[in-house]
C-alpha positions as CSV (number, residue, x, y, z in Angstrom):
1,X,48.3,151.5,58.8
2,X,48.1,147.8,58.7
3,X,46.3,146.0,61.5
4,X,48.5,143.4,62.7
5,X,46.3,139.9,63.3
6,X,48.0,138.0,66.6
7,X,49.3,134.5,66.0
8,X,47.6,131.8,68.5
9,X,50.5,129.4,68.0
10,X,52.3,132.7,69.9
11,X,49.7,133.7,72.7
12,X,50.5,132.6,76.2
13,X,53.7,133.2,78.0
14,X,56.8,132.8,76.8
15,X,58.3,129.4,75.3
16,X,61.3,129.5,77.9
17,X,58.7,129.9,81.1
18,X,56.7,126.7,79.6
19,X,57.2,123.3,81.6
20,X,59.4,121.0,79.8
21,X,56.8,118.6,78.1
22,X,56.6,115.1,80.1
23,X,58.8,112.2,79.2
24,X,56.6,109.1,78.1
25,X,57.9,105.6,79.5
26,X,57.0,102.7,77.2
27,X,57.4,99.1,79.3
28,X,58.2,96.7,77.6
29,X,59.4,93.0,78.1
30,X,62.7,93.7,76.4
31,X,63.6,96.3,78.9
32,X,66.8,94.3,80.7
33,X,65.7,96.4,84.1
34,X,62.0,95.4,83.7
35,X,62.9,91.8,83.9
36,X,65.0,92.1,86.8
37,X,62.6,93.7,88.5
38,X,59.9,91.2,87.5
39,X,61.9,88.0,88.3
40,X,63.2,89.1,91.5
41,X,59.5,90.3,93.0
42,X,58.6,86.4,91.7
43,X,61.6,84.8,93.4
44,X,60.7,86.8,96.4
45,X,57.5,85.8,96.5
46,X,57.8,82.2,95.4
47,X,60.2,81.6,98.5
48,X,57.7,83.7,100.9
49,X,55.3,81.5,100.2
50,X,57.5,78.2,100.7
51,X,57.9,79.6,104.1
52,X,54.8,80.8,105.0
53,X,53.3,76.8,103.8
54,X,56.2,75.2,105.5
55,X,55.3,77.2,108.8
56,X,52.0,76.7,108.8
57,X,52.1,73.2,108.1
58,X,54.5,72.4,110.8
59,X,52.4,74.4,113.4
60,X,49.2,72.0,112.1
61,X,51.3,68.9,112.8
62,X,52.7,70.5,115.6
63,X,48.9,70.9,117.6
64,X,47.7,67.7,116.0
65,X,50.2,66.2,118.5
66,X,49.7,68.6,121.1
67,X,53.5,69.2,120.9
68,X,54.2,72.8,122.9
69,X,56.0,75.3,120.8
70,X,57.7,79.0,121.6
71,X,61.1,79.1,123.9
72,X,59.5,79.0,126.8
73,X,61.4,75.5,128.2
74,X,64.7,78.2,128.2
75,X,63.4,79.2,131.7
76,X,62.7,75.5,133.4
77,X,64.8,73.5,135.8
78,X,67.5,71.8,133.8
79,X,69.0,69.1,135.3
80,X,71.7,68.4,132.5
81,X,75.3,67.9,134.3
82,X,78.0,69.1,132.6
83,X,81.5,68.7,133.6
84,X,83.5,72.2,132.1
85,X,81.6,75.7,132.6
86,X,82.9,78.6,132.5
87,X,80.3,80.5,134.7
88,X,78.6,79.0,137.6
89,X,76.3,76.4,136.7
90,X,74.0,73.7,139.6
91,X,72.4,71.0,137.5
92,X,69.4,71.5,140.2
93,X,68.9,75.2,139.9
94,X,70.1,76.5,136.9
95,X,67.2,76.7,133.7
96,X,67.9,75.1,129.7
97,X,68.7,78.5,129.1
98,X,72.4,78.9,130.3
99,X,73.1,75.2,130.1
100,X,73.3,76.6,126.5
101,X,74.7,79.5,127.4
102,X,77.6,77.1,128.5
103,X,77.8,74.9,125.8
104,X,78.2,78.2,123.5
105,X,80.8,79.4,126.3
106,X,82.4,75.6,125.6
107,X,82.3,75.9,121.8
108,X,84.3,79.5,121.5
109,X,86.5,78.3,124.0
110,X,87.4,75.2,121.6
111,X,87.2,77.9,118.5
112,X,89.5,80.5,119.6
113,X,91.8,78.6,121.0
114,X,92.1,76.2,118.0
115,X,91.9,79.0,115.2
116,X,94.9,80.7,117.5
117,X,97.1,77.6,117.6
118,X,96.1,75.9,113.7
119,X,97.2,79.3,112.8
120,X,100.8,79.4,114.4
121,X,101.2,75.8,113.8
122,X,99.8,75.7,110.4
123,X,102.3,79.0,109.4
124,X,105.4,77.2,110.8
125,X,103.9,74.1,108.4
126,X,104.1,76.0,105.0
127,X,107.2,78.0,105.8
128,X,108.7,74.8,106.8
129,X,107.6,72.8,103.2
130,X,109.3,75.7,101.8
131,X,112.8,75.7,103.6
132,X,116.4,74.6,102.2
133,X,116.7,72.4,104.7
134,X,116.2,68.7,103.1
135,X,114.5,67.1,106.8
136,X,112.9,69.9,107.6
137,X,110.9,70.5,104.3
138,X,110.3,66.8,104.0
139,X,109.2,66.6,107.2
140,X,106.6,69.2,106.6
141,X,105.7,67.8,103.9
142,X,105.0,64.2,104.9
143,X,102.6,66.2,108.2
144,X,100.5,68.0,105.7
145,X,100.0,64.7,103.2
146,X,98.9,62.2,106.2
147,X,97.0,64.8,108.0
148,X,95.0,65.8,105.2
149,X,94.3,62.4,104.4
150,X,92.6,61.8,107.5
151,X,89.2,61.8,108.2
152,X,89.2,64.6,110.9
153,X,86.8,62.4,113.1
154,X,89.3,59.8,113.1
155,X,91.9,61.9,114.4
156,X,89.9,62.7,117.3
157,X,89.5,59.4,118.3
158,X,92.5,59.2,118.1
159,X,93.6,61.5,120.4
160,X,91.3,60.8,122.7
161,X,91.9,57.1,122.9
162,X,95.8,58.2,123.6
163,X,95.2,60.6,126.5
164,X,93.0,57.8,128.1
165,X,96.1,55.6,128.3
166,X,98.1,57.9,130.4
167,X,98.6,56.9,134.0
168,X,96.3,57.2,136.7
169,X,96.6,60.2,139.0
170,X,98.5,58.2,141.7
171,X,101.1,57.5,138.8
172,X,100.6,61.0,136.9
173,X,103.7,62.4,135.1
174,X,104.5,65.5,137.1
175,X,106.1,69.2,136.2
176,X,107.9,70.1,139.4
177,X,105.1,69.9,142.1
178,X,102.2,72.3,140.3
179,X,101.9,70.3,136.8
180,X,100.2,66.9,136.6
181,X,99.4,65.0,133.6
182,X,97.6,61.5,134.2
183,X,94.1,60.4,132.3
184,X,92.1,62.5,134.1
185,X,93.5,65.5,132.5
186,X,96.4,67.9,133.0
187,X,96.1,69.7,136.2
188,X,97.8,72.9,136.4
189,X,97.8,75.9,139.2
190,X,95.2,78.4,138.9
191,X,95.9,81.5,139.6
192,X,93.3,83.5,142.7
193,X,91.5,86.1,140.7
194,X,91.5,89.3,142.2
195,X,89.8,92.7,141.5
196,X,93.6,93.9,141.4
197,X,93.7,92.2,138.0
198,X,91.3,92.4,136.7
199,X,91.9,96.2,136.9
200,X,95.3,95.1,135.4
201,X,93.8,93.5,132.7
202,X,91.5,96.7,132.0
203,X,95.1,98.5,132.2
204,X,96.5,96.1,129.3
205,X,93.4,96.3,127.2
206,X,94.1,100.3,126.8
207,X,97.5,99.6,126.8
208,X,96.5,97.4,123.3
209,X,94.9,100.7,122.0
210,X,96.9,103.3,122.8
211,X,99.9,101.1,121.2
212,X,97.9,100.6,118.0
213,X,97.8,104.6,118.1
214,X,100.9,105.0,118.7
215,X,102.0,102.8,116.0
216,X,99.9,104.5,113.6
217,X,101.1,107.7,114.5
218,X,104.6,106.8,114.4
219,X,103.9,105.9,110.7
220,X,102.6,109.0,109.5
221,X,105.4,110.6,110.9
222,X,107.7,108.5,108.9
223,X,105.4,109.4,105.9
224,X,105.7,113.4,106.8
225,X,109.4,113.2,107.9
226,X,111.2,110.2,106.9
227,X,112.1,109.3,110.1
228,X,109.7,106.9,112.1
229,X,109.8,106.8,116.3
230,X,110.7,103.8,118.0
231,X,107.7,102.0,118.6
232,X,108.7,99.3,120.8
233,X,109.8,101.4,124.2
234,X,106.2,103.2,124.3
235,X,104.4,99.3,123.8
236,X,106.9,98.0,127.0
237,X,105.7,100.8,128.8
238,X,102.0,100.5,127.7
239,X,101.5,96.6,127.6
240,X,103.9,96.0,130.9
241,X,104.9,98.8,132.6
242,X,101.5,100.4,133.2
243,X,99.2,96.8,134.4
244,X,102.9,96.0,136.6
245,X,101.9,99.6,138.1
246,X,98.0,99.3,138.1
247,X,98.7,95.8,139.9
248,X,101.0,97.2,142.5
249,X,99.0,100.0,143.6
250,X,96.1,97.5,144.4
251,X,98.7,96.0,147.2
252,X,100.1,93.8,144.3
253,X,98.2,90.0,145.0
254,X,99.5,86.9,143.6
255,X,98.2,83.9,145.1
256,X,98.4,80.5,143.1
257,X,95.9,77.5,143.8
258,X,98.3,74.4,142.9
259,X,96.5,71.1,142.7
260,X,97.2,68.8,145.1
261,X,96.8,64.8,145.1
262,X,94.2,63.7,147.7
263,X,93.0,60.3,147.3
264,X,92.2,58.7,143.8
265,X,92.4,62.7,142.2
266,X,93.4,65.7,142.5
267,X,92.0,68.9,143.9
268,X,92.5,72.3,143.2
269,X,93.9,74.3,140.5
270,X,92.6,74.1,136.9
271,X,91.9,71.1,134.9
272,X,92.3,70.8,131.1
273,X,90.0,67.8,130.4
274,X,91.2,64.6,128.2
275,X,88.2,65.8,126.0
276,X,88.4,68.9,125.4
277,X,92.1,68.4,125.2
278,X,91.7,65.5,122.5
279,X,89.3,67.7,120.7
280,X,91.5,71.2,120.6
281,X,94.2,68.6,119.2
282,X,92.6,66.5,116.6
283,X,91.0,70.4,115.5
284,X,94.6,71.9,115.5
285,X,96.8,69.0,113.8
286,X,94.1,68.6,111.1
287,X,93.3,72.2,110.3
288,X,97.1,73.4,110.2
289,X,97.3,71.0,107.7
290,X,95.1,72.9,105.2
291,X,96.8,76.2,106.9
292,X,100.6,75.1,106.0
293,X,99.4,74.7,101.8
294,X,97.2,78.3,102.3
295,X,100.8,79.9,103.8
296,X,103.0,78.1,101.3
297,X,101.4,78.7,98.1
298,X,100.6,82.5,99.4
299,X,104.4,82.7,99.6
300,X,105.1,81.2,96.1
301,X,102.6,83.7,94.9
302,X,105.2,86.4,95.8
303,X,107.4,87.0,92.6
304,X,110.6,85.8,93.3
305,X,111.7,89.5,92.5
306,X,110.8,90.9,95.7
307,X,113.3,88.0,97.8
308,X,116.2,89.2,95.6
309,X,115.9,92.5,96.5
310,X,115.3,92.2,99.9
311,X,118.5,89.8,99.9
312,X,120.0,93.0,98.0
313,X,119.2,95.5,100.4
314,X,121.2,93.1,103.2
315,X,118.1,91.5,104.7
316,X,118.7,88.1,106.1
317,X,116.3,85.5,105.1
318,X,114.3,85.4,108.0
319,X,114.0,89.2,107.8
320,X,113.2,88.9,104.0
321,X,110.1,86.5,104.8
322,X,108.7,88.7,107.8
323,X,109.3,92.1,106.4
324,X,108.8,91.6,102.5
325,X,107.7,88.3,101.2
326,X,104.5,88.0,104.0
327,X,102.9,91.0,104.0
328,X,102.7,90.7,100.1
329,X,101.3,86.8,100.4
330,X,98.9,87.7,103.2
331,X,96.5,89.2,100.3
332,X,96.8,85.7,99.0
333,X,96.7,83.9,102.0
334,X,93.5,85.7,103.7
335,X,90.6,84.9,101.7
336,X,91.1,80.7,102.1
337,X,92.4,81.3,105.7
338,X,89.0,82.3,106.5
339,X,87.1,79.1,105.1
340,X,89.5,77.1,107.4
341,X,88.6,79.2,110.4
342,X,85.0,78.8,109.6
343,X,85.5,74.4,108.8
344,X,87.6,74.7,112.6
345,X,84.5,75.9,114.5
346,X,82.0,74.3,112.5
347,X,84.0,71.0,113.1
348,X,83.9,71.5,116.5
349,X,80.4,70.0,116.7
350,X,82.1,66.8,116.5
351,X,83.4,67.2,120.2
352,X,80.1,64.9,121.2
353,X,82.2,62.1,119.5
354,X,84.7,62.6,122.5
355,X,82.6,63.2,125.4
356,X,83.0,67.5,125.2
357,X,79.6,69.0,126.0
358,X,79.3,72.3,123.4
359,X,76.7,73.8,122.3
360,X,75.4,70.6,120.0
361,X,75.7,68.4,122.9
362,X,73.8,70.0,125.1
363,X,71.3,71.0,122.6
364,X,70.4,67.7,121.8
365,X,70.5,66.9,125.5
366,X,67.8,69.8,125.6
367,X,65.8,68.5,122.8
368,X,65.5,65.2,124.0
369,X,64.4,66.3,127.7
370,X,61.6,68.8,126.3
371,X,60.4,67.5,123.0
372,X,61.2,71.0,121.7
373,X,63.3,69.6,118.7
374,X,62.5,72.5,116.6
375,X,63.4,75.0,118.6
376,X,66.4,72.8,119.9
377,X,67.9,72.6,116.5
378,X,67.1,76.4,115.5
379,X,68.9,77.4,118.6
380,X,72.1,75.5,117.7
381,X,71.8,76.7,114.0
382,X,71.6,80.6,115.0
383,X,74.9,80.1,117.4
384,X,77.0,78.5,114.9
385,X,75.3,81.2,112.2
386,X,76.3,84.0,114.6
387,X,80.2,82.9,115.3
388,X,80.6,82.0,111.6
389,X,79.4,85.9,110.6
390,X,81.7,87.1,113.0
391,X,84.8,85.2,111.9
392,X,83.8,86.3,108.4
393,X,82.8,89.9,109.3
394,X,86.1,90.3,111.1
395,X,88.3,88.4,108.3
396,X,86.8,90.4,105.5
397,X,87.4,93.8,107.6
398,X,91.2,92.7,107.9
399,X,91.5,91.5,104.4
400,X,90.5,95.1,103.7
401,X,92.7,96.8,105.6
402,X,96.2,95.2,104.7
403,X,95.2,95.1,100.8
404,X,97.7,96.6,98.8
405,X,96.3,100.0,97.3
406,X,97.4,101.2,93.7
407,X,98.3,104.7,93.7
């Protein structure tokens, strides 16, 4: 018998128990992810370093001057008067802090009020331009060329320069005996806030919500079955039926605080100021403007198609444009309508040019009382930062939802 010699290329365990032999990496320049990587850690690191230089350097000059820095002026005495608040404010007693506060409180109120009525105004606009009826179109069209042309401080000036020639409030032009409209403002009843509505309100909030879930269920219905539920009774009882009740069992309050003329002005009620007035106005007129061409070309962007077969199907025009040609042109419409909300509130720093204390106004008031412009100026910068986000956060969230979805 042979001897058998063992083969060293075969001692060991198996080949198929073996690890898998590593895999080398070779970097090199040409490698598209190696630049990317390279260029951003440089980028990164170039504009650290800007910021880090810039900071220090400021804080040098900064205690060369002895100039305080950090937020700590938010907490002293403010003695800024401001005409509108929203929340209690005493010039004597109340801190830098929410005289801010206000002036942000002032600017959203300016904001969503003006992004509300552009919108509606600026919608009738472009449906308007796009109307068969020869004055009406023309019309529209002859709004959104002179508007647009305007400088939109102009327009504010404007405005406020015409509500200053109204009469005085001895003279005021008068709605009845609760509406007043002179150049001290429009003075109109106020209703006595209650916790019965406020438990009302709470009521219509959830009424909001359990209508949108209502809606939505009613639409998979229709999906499953064909047939879709009536929406509308279960919102009347939700949005009215259910605060009206809430209200009610609270011993139903209602007590109005109408202005009345005592002297050279008026007291009580509410006031809508000839600033903030001229500024929601100028803001309105000159954004719907830009709103009315957004609507109108959205519309034009539908094909031509889709109104033929709505007319078809026995739709009146009206009922064409809100059920067919809209929701396709909103996918259109969206994107731009969100630059114009975000130019409305960012405009709004303007409102110093009429007198309206917002958040700019009062910042610079601050700055100038406490030396803190840095601080001043980054405080104004992060508000209008954080509203813009939102308006684009929520805007891009909608877009979302209503985009048409290829199946």
């Amino acid at each position: 018998m042979s001897a058998t010699t063992s083969d060293p290329r075969r001692s060991g365990p198996p080949l198929s128990g073996r690890a898998a032999p590593r895999r080398r990496i070779h970097l090199s320049w040409s490698d598209p992810l190696l630049r990317n990587i390279v260029w951003q850690v440089l980028i990164v690191g170039v504009v650290a370093g800007a910021v880090w230089y810039l900071a220090g350097n400021t804080a040098r000059n900064l205690a060369a001057r002895h100039i305080a820095t950090g937020f700590g002026f938010l907490s002293h005495n403010a003695g800024i008067p401001i005409g509108e608040h929203l929340i209690d404010y005493d010039p004597s007693t109340s801190t830098y802090g929410r005289a801010i506060l206000i002036g942000v409180l002032n600017t959203l109120k300016v904001s969503v009020a003006g992004i509300v009525l552009a919108t509606i105004l600026g919608t009738l606009i472009g449906v308007g331009r796009l109307s068969r009826n020869w004055l009406v179109a023309r019309i529209s069209g002859v709004y959104v060329e002179a508007l647009r042309d305007l400088p939109v401080l102009l327009q504010l000036l404007f405005w406020y320069g015409l509500l200053q020639t109204l009469p005085a409030p001895k003279q005021s032009w008068h709605l009845g005996e609760a509406v007043f409209l002179s150049n001290r403002g429009i003075k109109v009843p106020l209703l006595d806030w209650q916790p019965a509505h406020g438990w009302a309100l709470a009521a219509f909030v959830l009424g909001v919500f359990g209508t949108l879930a209502w809606r939505r269920a009613a639409a998979r219905r229709q999906a499953n079955t064909g047939i879709r539920p009536p929406v509308w009774p279960v919102a009347l009882g939700l949005l009215g039926g259910v605060p009206l009740l809430v209200w009610a069992a609270f011993g139903a309050p209602f007590t109005l605080d109408v202005p009345v003329l005592r002297g050279f002005n008026f007291q009580g009620g509410g006031t809508i100021s000839p600033e903030y007035g001229a500024l929601l106005i100028g803001l309105v007129t000159y954004t719907a403007a830009y709103i009315a061409e957004i609507v109108r070309s959205g519309i034009q962007a539908v094909p031509a198609g889709q109104s033929e077969a709505a007319a078809a199907l026995g739709l009146r025009p009206g009922e064409a444009l809100r059920l067919v040609v809209l929701p396709q042109a909103m996918r259109v419409i969206i994107p731009p309508m969100t630059s114009q909300y975000l130019n409305l509130t960012k405009n709004s720093s303007l409102a110093v040019a009429v007198g309206y204390q917002d958040v700019v106004s009062i910042g610079n008031t601050t700055l100038n009382q406490t030396g803190q412009a840095i601080e001043g100026i980054a405080l104004i910068m992060a508000v209008y930062l954080a509203i813009s986000l939102s308006i684009s956060l929520f805007m891009n969230w909608y877009n979302a939802r209503i985009a048409l979805v290829e199946r």
